[in-house]
Structure formats: C-alpha cells, structure tokens
Residue, then its C-alpha position, 0 to 999 in steps of 0.5 A: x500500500x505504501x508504494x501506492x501512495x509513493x507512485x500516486x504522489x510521483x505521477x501528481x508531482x510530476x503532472x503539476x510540474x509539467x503543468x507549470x512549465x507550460x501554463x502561459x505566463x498570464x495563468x501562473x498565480x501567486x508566484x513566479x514560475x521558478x518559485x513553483x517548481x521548487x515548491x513542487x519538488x522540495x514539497x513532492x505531495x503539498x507543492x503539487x496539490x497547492x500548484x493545483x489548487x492556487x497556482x494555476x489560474x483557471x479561468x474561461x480559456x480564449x477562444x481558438x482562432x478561427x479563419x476567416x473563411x474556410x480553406x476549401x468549398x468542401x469545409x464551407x457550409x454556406x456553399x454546401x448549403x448552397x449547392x444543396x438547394x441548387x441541386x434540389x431545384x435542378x440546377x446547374x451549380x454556381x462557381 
C-alpha cells in the first residue's frame, strides 16, 4: 500500500510540474514560475496539490482562432448549403 501512495504522489508531482512549465505566463498565480517548481519538488505531495489548487489560474480559456473563411468549398457550409438547394431545384451549380 505504501508504494501506492509513493507512485500516486510521483505521477501528481510530476503532472503539476509539467503543468507549470507550460501554463502561459498570464495563468501562473501567486508566484513566479521558478518559485513553483521548487515548491513542487522540495514539497513532492503539498507543492503539487497547492500548484493545483492556487497556482494555476483557471479561468474561461480564449477562444481558438478561427479563419476567416474556410480553406476549401468542401469545409464551407454556406456553399454546401448552397449547392444543396441548387441541386434540389435542378440546377446547374454556381462557381
């Protein structure tokens, strides 16, 4: 039962240090980055989980960048919509 635990904090320990690393910097909170990853190792259980719990700032993520308009007809709605209709009523479709 013991190594259990040792192997569960290792893989917690190791999750918020890898976590730290690459958070950007605008969602690392209370202290600079360097000063968390000391506390996560020289603090294995309690560094890990206080990382978690107050390191981290966890707030709506920024929506991805979306292109403007799609990169081919074929990932387009409108033009699959349109093509659609066209088809329905027995025309030629559109370029």
């Amino acid at each position: 039962m013991p190594s259990l635990v040792g192997l569960v904090v290792l893989v917690l320990v190791v999750y918020a240090l890898v976590d730290c690393l690459r958070s950007p910097r605008g969602e690392v909170a209370a202290l600079p980055r360097p000063a968390w990853v000391l506390v996560i190792l020289l603090l294995p259980g309690l560094g890990a989980i206080a990382w978690l719990l107050l390191g981290h700032r966890r707030g709506p993520s920024a929506p991805r960048a979306q292109p403007q308009r799609p990169v081919a007809p074929d990932d387009d709605p409108e033009f699959l919509w349109r093509l659609d209709q066209e088809r329905r009523r027995g025309q030629e479709p559109t370029p």
